[in-house]
C-alpha positions in Angstrom: -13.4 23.1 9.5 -12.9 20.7 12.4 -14.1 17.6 10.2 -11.5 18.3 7.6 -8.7 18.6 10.0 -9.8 15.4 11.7 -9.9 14.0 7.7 -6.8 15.3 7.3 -5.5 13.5 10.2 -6.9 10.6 9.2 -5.7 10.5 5.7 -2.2 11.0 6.9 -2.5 7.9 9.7 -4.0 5.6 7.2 -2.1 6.3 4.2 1.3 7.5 5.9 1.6 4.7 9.2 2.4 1.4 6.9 4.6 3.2 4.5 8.3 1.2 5.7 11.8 1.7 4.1 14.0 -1.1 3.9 17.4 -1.9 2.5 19.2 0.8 4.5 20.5 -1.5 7.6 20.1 0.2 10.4 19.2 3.2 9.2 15.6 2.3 7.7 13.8 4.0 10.6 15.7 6.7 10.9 15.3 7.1 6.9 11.7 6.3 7.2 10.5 8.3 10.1 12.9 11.3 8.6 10.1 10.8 5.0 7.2 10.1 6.4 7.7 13.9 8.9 8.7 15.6 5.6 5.6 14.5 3.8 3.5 15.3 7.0 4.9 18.5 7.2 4.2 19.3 3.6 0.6 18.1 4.0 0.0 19.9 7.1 1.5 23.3 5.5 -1.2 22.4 2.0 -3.9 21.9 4.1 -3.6 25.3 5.8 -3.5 27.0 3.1 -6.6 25.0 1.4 -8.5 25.7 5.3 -7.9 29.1 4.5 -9.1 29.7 1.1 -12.3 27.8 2.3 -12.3 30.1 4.9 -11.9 33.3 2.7 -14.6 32.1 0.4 -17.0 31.9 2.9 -16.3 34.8 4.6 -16.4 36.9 0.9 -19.9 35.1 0.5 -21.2 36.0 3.7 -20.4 39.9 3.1 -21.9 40.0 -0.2 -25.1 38.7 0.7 
């Protein structure tokens, strides 16, 4: 489980760092930052719930052998 969070993390570093907003004056970061947390956030909250259905299939497995 600890190499798919570090995965995770690195998915969301790579793919989530460059994305920029621009045409907003000064607010680009602020409109930026304020996307990029949401879509971390959902991420983070998806791959919980994927961690824990891995976890619950191996768990069921392990009982019914």
């Amino acid at each position: 489980m600890w190499v798919l969070l570090l995965i995770g993390g690195g998915i969301v570093i790579t793919v989530l760092g460059p994305i920029s907003i621009s045409g907003y004056g000064e607010f680009d970061q602020v409109i930026s930052s304020g996307i990029k947390a949401i879509v971390a956030i959902i991420l983070v909250v998806l791959w919980v719930y994927v961690l824990s259905k891995f976890k619950k299939w191996i768990f069921q497995k392990q009982i019914s052998s």
